[in-house]
C-alpha positions as CSV (number, residue, x, y, z in Angstrom):
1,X,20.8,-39.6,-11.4
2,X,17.0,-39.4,-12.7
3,X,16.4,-37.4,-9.5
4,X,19.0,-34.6,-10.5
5,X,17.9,-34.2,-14.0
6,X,14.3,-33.5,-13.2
7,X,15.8,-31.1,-10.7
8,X,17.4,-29.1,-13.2
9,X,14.6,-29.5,-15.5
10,X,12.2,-28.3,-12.9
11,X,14.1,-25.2,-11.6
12,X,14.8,-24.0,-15.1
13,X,10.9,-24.0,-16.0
14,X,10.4,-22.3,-13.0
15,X,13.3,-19.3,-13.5
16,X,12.1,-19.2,-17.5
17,X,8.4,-18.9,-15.8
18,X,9.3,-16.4,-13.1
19,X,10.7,-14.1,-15.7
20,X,8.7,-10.8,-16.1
21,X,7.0,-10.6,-19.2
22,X,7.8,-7.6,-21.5
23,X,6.1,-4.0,-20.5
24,X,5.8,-3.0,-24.1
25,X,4.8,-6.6,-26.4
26,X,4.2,-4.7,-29.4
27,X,7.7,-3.0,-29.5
28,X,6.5,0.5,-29.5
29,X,7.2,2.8,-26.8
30,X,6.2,6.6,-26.5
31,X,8.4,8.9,-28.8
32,X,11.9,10.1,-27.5
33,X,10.4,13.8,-27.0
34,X,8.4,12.1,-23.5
35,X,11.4,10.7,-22.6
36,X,12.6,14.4,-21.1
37,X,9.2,14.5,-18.8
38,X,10.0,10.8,-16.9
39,X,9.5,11.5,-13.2
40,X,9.3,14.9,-13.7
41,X,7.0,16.9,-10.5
42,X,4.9,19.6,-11.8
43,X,4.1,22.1,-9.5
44,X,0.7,23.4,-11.6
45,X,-0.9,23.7,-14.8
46,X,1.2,27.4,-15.1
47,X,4.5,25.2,-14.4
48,X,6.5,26.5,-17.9
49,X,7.5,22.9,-17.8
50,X,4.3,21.6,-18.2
51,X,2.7,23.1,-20.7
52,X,6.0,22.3,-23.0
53,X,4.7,18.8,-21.8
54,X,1.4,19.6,-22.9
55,X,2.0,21.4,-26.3
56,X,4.2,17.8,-27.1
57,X,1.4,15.6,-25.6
58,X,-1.2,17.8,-27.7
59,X,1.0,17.7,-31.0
60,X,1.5,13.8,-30.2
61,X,-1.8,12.5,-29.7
62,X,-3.3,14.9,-32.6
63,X,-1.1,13.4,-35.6
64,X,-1.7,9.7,-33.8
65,X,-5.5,10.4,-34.1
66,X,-5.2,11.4,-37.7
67,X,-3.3,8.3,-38.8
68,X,-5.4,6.1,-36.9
69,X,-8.7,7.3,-37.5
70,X,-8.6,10.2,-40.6
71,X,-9.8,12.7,-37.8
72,X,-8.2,16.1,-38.0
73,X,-8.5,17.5,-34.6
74,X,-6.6,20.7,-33.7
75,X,-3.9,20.1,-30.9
76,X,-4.5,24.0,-29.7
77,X,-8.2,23.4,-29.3
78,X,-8.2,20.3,-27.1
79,X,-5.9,19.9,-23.9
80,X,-4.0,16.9,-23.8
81,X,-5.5,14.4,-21.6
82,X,-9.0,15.6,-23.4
83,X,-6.9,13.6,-26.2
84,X,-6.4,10.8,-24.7
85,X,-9.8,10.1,-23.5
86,X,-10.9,10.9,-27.2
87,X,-8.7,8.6,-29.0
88,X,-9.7,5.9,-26.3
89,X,-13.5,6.8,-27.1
90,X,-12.4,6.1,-30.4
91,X,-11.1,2.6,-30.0
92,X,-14.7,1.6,-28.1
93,X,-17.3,3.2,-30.7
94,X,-19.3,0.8,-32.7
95,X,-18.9,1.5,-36.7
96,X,-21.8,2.6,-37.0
97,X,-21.7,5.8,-34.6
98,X,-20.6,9.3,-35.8
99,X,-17.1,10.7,-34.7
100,X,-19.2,13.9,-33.7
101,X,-20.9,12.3,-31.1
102,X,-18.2,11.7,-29.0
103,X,-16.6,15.1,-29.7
104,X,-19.6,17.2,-28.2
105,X,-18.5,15.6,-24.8
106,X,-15.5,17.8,-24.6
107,X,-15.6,21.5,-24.4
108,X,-12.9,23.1,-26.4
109,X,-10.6,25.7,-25.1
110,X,-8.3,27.9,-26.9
């Protein structure tokens, strides 16, 4: 009888351990407008489709820099993955360093 109970006890801390933990913990996802571009193939950077991707990626990560740091960077000027590595130079700079520092590193286009 003792035998069967720590069993069941056993195999259910095991299926509640197996269980896959969440992909996003904090509960927030990427906006509804990326949720068009999942999977999609691009053939090139002329591909109409994506630079609609970019223009939403530009737009997306422009206001996101603004709330989180008060840095008003122009979506047009920057391409969109130059964004992202921005915003994650961001997140690593000490306090004490200017924002123009990091902004130099990244030629703007128009």
């Amino acid at each position: 009888m003792n035998s069967k109970w720590i069993c069941l006890i056993v195999i259910t801390f095991l299926w509640v351990g197996g269980m896959p933990p969440s992909a996003n913990a904090k509960g927030v996802g990427l906006p509804s407008m990326f949720s068009a571009y999942d999977g999609k193939l691009f053939t090139g950077i002329q591909d109409p489709e994506f630079i609609n991707y970019d223009i939403a990626l530009r737009n997306y990560l422009s206001k996101r820099i603004q709330k989180r740091f008060g840095i008003s960077l122009d979506s047009k000027i920057y391409p969109g993955f130059d964004l992202l590595e921005i915003e994650s130079l961001f997140k690593c700079k000490k306090s004490g360093e200017p924002f123009d520092l990091f902004l130099k590193m990244f030629p703007k286009s128009q």
